[in-house]
N, C-alpha and C positions, 0 to 999 in steps of 0.2 A: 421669447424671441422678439427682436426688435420688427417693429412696424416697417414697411417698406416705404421708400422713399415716392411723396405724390406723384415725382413723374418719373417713376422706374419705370422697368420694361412692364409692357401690362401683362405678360406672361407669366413673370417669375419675380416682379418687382425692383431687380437690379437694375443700378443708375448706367444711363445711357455710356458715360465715359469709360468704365471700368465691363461692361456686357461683354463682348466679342462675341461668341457664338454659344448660346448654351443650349440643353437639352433640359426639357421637363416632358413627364408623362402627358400631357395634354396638346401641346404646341409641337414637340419633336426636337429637330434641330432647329434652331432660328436665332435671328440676330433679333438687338431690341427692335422693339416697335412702341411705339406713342401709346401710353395709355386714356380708355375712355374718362371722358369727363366724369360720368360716373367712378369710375375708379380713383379719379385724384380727388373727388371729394368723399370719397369712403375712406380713403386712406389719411386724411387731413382730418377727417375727424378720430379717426382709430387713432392717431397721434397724440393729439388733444386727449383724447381719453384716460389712455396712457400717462401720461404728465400728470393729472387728475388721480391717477391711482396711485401714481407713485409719493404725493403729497401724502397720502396716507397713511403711509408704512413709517413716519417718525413718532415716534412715543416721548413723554414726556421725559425720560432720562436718556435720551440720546440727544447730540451735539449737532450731527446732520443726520440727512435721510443716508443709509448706504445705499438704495437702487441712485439715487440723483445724483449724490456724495456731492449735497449742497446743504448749508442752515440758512440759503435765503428768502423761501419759503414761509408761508404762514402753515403753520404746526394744528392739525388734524388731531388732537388728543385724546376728544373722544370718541368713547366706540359704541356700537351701535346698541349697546345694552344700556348704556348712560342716558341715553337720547330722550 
C-alpha cells in the first residue's frame, strides 16, 4: 500500500481536494481535517523510506526497478549475504 500523502486527512490520510466525507472505524463520519505535525512528518519519512526500499528491489539483470519502473537510480545489487 502506498503511503499517505503528508498532508492527507489526519484520519484516514486522503488529500484534502478529493476527501468529501468519509467514514473510518475511529473518527466516524467526517470531512478532512489538518493533519498533526507529527503525522506529516511520520508520513514524509515513511515516504522516504519507501523510495529507499524500493531502490532495492533491481537486480543486476534487470533494466529498471518494476516497483519505481525507473533505471535512474543507483542499483542496490548486493544482498545482504555478500556484505
Amino acid at each position: 500500500m502506498a503511503t499517505p500523502n503528508p498532508n492527507g486527512c489526519r484520519h484516514d490520510g486522503i488529500d484534502q481536494r478529493t476527501h468529501a466525507r468519509q467514514w473510518t472505524p475511529d473518527a466516524g463520519w467526517h470531512a478532512w481535517e489538518k493533519p498533526t505535525q507529527e503525522q506529516i512528518k511520520d508520513r514524509m519519512r515513511a515516504r522516504r523510506s519507501a523510495r529507499t526500499e524500493r531502490i532495492r528491489h533491481s537486480g543486476p539483470d534487470t533494466k529498471f526497478c518494476v516497483l519505481c519502473l525507473s533505471g535512474e537510480h543507483q542499483r542496490n545489487d548486493a544482498t545482504d549475504d555478500e556484505e
